[in-house]
Backbone bond lengths (Angstrom), bond angles and torsions (degrees), N, CA, C in turn:
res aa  C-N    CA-C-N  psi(-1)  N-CA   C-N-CA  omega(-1)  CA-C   N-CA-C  phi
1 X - - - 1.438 - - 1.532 110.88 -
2 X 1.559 125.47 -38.78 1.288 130.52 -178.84 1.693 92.68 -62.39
3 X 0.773 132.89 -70.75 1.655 138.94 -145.53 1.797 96.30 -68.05
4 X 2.014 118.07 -15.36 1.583 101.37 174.97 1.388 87.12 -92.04
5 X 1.282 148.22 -37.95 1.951 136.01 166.93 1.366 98.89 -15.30
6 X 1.640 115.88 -86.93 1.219 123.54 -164.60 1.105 100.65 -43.50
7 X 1.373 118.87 -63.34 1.934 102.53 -151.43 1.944 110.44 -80.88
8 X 1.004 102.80 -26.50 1.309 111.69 147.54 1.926 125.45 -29.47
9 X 1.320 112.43 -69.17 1.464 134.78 154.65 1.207 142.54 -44.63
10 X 1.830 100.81 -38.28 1.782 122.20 145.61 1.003 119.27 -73.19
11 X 1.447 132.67 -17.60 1.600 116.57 173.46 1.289 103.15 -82.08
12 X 1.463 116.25 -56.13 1.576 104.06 176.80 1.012 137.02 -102.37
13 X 1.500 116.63 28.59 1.264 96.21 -177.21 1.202 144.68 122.19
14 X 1.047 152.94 95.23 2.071 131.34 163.98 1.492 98.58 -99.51
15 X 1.226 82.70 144.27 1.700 105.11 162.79 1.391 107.00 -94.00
16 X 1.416 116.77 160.34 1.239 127.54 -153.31 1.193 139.56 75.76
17 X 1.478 123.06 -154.54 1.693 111.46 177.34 1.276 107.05 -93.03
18 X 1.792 147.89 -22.98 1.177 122.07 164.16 1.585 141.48 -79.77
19 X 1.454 110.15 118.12 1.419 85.93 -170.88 1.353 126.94 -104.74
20 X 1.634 123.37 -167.04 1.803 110.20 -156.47 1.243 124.17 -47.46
21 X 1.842 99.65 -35.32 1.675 130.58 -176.11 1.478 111.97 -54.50
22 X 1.561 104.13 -43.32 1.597 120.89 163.66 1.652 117.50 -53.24
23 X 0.978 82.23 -80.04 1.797 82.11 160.39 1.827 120.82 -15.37
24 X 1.564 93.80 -83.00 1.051 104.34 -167.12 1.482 106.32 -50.61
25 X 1.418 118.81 -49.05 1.600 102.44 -175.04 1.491 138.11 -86.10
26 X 1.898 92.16 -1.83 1.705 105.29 145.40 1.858 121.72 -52.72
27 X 1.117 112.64 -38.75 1.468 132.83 -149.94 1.663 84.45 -91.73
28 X 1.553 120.12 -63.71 1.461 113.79 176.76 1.438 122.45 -33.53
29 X 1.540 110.23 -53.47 1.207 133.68 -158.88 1.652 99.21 -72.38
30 X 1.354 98.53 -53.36 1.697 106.25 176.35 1.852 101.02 -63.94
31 X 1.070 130.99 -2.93 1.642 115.57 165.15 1.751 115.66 -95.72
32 X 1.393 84.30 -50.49 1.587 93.67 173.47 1.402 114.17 -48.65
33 X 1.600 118.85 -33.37 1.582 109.81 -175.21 1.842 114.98 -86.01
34 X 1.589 90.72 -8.96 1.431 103.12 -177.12 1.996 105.86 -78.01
35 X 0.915 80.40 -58.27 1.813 107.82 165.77 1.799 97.19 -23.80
36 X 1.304 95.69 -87.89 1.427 107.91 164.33 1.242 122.85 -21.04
37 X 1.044 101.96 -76.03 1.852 96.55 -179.61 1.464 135.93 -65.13
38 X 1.484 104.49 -23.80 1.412 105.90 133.06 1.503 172.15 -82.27
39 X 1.319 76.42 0.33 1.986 98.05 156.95 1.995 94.62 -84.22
40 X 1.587 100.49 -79.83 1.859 88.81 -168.13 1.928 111.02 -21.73
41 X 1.563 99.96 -62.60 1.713 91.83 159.38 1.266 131.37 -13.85
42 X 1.081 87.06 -83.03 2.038 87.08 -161.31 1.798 89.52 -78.63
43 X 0.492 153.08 -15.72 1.562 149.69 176.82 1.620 98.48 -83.68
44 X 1.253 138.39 -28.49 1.330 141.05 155.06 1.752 116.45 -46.73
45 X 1.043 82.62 -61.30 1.720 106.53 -169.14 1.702 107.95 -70.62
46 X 1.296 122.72 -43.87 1.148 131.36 138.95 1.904 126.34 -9.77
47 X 1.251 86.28 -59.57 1.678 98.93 -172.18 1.629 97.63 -102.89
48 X 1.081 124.93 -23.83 1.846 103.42 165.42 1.747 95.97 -140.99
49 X 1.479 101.69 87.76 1.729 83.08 151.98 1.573 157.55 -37.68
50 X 1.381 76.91 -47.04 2.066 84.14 177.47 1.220 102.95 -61.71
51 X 1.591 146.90 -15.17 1.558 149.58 -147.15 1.259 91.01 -105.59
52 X 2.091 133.32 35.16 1.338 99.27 -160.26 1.435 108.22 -101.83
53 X 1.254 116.19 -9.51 1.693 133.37 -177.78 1.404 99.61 -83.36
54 X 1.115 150.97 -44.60 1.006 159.06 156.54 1.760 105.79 -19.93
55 X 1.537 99.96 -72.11 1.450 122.88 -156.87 1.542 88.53 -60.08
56 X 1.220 112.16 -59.89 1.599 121.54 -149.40 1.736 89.87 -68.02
57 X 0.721 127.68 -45.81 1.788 130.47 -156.86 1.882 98.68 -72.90
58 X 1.638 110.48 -29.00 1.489 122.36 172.73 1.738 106.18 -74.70
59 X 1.211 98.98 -19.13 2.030 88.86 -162.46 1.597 87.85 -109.34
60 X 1.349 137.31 -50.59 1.560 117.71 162.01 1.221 112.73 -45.32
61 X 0.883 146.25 -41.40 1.562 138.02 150.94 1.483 131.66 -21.68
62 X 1.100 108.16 -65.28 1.716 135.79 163.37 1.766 104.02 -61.50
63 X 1.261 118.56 -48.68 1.335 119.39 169.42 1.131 116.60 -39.63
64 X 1.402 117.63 -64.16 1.370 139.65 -144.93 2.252 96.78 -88.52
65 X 0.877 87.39 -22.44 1.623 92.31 179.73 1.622 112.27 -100.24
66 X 1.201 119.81 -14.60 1.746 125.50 175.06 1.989 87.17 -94.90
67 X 1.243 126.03 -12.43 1.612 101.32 -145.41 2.102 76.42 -104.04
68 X 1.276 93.82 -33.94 1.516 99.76 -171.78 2.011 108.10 -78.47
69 X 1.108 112.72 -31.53 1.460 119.32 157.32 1.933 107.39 -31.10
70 X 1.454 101.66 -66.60 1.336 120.06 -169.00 1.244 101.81 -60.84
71 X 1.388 133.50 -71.02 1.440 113.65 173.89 1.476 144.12 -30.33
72 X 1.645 91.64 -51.50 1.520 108.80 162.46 1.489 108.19 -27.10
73 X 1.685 85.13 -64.82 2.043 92.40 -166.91 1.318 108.97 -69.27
74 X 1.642 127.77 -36.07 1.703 100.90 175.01 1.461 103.79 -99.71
75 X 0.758 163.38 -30.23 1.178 132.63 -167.69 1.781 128.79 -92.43
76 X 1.791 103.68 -50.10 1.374 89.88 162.10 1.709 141.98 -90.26
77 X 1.867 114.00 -5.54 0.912 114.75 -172.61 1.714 91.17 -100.92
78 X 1.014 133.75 13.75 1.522 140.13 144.80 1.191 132.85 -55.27
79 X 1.433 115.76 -23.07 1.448 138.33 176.41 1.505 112.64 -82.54
């Protein structure tokens, strides 16, 4: 569903100052950092198991703030 947004957005368009290209490399950037935090993750958890509620409750965290970054940038500062 994310990938018909984007291409959806490249055919027509945004109005305003961000454009699709913007988008798209908000959305990259917001995977790549997701990406990220799940290798340090499991490569965390890896080296101390018992630390795993800990870890996970720190990287949904980080998730949830790179995934909400991205929205910011396409959807309302698109307007």
């Amino acid at each position: 569903m994310f990938h018909e947004i984007l291409a959806q957005a490249a055919a027509t368009g945004l109005t305003g100052s961000t454009s699709a290209i913007e988008v798209g490399l908000a959305a990259g950037g917001a995977a790549i950092g997701i990406g990220a935090v799940g290798a340090g993750a499991s490569q965390a958890v890896g080296r101390n198991p018992g630390a795993v509620g800990i870890i996970l409750a720190i990287s949904l965290t980080i998730i949830a703030i790179s995934e909400g970054t991205f929205i910011l940038t396409a959807f309302v500062l698109a307007k």
